[in-house]
Backbone as a printed PyTorch tensor [residue, N CA C, xyz], in Angstrom:
tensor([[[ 0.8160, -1.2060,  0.0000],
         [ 0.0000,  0.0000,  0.0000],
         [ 0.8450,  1.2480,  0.0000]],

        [[ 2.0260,  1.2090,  0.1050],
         [ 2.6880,  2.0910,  0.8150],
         [ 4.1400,  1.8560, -0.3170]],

        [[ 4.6750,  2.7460, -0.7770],
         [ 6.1460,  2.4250, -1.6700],
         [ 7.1660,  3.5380, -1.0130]],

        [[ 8.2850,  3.1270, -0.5120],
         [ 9.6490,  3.6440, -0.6090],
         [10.3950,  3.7950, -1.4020]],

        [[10.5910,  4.5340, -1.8200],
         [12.1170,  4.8510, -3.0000],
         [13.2400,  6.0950, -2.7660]],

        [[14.4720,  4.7890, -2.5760],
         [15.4750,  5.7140, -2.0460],
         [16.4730,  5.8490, -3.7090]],

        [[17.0860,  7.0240, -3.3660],
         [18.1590,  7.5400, -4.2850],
         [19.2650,  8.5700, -3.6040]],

        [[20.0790,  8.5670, -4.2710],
         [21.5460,  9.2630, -3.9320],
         [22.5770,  8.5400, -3.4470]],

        [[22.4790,  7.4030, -3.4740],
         [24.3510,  6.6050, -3.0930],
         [24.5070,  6.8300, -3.7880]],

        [[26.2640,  5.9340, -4.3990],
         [27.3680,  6.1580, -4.9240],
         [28.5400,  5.6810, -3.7230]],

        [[29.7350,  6.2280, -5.2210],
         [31.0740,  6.1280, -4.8100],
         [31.4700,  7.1220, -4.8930]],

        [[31.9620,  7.7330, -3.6920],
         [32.8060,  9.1130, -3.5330],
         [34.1210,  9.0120, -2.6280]],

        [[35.1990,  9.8670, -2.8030],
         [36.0430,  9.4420, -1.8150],
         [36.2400, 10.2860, -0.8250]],

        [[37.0340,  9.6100,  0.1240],
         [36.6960, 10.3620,  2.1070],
         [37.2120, 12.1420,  1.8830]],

        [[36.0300, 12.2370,  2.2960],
         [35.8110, 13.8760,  2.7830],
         [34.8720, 14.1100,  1.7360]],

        [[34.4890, 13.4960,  1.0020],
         [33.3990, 14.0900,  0.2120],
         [31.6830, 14.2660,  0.6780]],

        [[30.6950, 14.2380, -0.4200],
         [29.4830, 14.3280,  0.4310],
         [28.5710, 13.7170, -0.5720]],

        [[27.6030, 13.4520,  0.0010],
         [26.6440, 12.7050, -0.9200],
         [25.0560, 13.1900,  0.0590]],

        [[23.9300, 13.0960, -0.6390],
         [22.5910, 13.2660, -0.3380],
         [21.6290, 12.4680, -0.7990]],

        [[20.8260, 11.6830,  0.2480],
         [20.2950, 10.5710,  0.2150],
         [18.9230, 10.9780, -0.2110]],

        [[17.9110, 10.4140, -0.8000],
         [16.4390, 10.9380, -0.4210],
         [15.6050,  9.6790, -0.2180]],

        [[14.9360,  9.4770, -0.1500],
         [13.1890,  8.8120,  0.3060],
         [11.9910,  9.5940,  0.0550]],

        [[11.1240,  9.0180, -0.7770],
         [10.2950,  9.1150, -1.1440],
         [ 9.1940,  8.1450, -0.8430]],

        [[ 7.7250,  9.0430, -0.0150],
         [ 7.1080,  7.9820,  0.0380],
         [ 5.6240,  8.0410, -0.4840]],

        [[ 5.4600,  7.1440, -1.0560],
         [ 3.8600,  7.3380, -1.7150],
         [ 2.7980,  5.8830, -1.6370]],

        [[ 1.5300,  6.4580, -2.2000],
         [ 0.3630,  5.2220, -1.9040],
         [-0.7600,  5.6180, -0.7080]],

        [[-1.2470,  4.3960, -0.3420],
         [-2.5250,  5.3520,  0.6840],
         [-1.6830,  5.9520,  2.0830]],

        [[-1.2520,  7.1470,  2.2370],
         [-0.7210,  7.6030,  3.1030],
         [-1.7200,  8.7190,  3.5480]],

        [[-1.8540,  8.4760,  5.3030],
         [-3.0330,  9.6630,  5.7320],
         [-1.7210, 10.9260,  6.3590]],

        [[-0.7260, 10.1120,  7.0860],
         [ 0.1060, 11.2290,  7.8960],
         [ 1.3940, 10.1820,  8.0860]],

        [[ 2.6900, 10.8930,  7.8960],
         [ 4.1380,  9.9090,  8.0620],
         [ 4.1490, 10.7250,  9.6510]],

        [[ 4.4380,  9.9100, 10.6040],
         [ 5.0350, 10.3980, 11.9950],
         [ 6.8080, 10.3530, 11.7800]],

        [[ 7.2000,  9.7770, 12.7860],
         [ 8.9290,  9.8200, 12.3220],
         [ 9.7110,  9.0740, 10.9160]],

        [[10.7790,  9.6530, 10.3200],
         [11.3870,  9.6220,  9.6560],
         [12.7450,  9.0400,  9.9080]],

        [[13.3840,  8.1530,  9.2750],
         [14.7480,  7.8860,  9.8810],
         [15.9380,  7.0920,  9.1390]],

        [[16.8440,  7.1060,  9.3770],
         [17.7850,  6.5410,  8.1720],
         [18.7020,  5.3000,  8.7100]],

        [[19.0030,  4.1260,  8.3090],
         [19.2740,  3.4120,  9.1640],
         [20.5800,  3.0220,  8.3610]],

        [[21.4210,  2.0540,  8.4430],
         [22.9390,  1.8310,  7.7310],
         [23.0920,  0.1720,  8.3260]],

        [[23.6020, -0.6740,  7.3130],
         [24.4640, -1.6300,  8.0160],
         [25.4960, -2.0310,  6.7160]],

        [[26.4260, -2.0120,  7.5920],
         [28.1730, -2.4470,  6.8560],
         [28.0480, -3.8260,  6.7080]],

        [[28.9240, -4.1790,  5.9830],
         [28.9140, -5.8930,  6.0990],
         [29.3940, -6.1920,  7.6330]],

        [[28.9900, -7.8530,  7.5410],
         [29.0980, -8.0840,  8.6110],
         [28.7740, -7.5370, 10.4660]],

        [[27.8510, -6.6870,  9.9720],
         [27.4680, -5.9640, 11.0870],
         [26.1160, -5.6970, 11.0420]],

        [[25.4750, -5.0870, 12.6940],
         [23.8820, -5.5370, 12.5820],
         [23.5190, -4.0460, 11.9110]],

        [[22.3020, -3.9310, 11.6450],
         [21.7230, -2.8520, 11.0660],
         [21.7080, -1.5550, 12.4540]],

        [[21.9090, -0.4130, 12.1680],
         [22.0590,  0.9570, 13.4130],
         [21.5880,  1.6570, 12.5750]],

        [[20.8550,  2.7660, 13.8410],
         [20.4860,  3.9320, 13.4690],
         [21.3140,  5.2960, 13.3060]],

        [[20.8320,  5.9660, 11.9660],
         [22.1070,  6.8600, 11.5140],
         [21.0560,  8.3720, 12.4200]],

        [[20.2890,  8.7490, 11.5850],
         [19.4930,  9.2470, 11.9810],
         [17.7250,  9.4750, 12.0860]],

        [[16.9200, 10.2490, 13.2010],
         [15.9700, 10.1390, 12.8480],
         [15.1260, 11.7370, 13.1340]],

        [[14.0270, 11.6730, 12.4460],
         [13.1330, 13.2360, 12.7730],
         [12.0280, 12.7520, 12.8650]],

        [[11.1240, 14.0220, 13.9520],
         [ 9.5800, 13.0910, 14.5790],
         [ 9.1740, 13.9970, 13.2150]],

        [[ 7.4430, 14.2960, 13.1850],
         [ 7.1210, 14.5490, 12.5610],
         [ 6.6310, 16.1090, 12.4570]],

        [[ 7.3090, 16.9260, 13.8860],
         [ 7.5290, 18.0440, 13.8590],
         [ 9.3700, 18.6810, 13.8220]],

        [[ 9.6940, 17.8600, 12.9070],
         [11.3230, 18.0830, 12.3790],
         [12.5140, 17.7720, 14.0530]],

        [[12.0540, 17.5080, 15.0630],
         [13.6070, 16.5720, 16.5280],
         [13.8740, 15.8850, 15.4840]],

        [[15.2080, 16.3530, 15.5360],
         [16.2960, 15.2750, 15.0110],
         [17.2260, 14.4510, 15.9720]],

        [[17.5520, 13.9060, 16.4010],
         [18.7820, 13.0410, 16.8220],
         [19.7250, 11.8590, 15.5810]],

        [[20.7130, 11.9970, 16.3030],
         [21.3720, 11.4390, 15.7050],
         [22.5460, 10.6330, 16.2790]],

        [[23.5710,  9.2630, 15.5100],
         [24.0500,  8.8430, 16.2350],
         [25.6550,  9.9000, 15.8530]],

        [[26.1280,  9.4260, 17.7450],
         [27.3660, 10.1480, 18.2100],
         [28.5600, 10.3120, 16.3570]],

        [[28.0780,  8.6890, 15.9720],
         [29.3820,  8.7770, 14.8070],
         [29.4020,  9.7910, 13.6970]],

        [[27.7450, 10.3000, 13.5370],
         [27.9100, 10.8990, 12.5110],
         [27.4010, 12.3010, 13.1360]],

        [[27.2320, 12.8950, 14.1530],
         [27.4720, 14.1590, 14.5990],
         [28.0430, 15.0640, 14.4340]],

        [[27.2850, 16.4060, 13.2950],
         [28.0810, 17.1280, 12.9140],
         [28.7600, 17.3460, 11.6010]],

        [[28.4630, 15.6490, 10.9360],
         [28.7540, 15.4980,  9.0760],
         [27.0900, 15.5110,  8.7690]],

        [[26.2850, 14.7630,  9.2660],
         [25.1890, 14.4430,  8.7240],
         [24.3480, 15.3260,  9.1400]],

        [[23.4850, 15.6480,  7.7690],
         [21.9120, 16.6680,  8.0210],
         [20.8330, 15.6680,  7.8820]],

        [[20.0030, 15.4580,  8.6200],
         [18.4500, 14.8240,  8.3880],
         [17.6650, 15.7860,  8.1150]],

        [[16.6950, 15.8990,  6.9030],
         [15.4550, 16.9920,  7.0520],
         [14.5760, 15.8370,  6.5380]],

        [[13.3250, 16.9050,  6.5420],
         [12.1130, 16.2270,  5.6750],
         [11.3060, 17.2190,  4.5740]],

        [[10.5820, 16.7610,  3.8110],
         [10.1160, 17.6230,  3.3350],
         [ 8.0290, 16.8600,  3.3600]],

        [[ 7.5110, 17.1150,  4.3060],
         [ 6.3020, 16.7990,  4.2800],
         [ 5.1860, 16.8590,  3.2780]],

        [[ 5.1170, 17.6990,  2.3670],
         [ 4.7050, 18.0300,  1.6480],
         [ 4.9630, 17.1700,  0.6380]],

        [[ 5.8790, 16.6090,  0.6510],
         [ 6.3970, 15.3410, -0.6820],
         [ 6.7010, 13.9930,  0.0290]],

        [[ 6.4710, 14.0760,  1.5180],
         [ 6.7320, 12.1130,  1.5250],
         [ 8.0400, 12.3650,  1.9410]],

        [[ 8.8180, 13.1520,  2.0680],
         [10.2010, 12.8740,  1.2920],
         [11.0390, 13.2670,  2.5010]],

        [[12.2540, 11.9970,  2.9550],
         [13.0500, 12.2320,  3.9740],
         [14.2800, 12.4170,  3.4210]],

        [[15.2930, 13.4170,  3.7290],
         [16.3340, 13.5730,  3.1350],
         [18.2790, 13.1110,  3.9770]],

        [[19.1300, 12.7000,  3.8370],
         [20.1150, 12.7210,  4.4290],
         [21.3790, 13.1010,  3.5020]],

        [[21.4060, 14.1640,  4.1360],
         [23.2960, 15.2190,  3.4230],
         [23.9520, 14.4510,  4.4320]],

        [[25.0490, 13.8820,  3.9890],
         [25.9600, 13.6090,  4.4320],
         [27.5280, 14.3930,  4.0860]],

        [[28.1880, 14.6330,  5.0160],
         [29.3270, 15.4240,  4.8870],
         [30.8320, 14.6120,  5.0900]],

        [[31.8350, 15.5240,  4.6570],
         [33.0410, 14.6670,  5.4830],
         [32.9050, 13.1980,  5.3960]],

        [[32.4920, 12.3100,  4.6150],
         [32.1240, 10.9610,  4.5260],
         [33.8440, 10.5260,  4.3270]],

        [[33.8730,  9.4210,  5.7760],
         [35.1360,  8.5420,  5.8550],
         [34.7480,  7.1330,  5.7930]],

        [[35.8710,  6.5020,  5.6760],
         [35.4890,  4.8370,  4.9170],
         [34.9340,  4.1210,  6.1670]],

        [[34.4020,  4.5760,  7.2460],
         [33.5550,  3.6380,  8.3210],
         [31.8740,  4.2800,  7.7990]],

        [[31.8430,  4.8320,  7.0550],
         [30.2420,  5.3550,  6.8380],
         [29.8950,  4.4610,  5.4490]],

        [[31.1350,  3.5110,  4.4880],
         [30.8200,  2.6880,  3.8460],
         [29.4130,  1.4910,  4.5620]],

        [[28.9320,  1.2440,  3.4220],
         [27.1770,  0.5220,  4.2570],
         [25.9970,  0.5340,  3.2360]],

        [[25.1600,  0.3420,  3.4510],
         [23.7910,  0.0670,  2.7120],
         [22.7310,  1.0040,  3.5650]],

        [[22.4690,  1.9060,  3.2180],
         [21.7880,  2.7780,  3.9280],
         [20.4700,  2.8660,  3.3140]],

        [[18.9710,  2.7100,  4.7430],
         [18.2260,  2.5510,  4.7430],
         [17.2450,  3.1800,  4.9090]],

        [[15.9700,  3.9740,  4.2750],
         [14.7310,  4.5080,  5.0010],
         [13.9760,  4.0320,  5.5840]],

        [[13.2640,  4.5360,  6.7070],
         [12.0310,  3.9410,  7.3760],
         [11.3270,  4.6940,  7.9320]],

        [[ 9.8320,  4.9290,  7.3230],
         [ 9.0650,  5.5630,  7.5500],
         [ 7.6620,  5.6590,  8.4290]],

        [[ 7.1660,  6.1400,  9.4500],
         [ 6.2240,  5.1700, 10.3540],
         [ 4.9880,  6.2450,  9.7680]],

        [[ 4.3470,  4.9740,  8.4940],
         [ 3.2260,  5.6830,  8.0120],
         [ 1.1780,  5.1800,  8.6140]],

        [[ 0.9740,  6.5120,  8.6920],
         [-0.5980,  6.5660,  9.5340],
         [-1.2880,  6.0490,  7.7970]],

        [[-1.6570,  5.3010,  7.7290],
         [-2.7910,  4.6990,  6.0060],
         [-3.6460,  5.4710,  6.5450]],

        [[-4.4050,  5.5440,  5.2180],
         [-5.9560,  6.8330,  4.7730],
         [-6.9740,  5.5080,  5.3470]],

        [[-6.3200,  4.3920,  4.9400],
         [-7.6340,  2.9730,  5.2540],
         [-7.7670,  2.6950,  6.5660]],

        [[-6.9190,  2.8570,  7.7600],
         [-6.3860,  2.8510,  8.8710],
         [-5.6390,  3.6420,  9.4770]],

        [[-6.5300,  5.0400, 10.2840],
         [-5.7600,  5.9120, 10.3090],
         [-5.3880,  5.8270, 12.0570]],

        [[-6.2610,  4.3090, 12.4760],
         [-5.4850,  4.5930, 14.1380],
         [-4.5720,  3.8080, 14.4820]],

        [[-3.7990,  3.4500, 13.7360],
         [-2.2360,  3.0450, 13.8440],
         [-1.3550,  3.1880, 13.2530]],

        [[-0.2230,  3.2230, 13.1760],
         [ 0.9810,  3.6380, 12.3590],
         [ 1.8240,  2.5000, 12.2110]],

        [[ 2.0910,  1.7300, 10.7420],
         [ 2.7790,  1.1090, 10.0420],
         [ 4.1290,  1.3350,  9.7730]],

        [[ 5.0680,  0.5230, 10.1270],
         [ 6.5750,  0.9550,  9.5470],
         [ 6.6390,  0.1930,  8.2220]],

        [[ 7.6160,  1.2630,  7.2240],
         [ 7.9720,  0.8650,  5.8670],
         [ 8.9070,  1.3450,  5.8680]],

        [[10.1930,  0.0150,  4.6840],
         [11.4420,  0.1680,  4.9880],
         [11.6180,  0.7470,  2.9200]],

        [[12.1460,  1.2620,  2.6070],
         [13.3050,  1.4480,  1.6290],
         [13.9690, -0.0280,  1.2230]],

        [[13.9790,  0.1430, -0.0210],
         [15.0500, -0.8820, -0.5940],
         [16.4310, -1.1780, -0.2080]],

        [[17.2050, -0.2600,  0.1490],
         [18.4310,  0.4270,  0.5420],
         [19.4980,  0.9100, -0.8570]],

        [[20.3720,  1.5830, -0.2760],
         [21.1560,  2.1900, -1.5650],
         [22.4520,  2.0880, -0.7690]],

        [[23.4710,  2.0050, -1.6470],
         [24.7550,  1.2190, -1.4760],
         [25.3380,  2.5990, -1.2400]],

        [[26.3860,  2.9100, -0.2910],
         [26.9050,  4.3200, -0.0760],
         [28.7130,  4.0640,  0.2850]],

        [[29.6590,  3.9420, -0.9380],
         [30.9260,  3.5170, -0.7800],
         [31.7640,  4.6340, -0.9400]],

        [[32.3860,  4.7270,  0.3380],
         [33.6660,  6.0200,  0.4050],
         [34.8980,  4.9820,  0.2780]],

        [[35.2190,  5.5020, -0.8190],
         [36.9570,  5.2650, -1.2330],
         [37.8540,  6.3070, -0.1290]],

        [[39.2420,  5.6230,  0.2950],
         [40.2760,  6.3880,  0.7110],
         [41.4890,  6.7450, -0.2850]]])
């Protein structure tokens, strides 16, 4: 009912920047939080960052200070600038969106993104 579509990985090398997006569409009544998630090989899936649905952001300690989370409500659409990208932010980075359906508007559904491959060369 609900589609994710992420864009903006790539290969860039360390210190560069890249900008992620999410897009979300289908029967959507209201998205509550927004959030971006990452896992490297061999490692479990973590949270990069997230925003409620009046734009709190938090974020984790590692990327404090490179990374921007916004949203743009009006389009579905969660965004992540990433800055200063060093070869530990190499990963598969993920959206997830906690969407309220038009068919069911008294609970909120999580939907994940495909993921998009995000490789910093040194």
């Amino acid at each position: 009912q609900v589609q994710l579509v992420e864009s903006g990985g790539g290969l860039v090398q360390a210190g560069g920047s890249l900008r992620l997006s999410c897009a979300a569409s289908g029967n959507i009544f209201r998205i509550n939080d927004m959030g971006w998630y990452r896992q490297a090989p061999g490692k479990q899936r973590e949270l990069v960052a997230r925003i409620s649905s009046i734009g709190v952001t938090n974020y984790a300690d590692s990327v404090k200070g490179r990374f921007t989370i916004s949203r743009d409500n009006a389009k579905n659409t969660v965004y992540l600038q990433m800055n200063s990208l060093q070869s530990e932010d190499t990963a598969v980075y993920y959206c997830s969106q906690g969407v309220v359906l038009r068919s069911n508007p008294l609970r909120e559904y999580p939907y994940w993104g495909q993921g998009t491959q995000v490789t910093i060369s040194s």
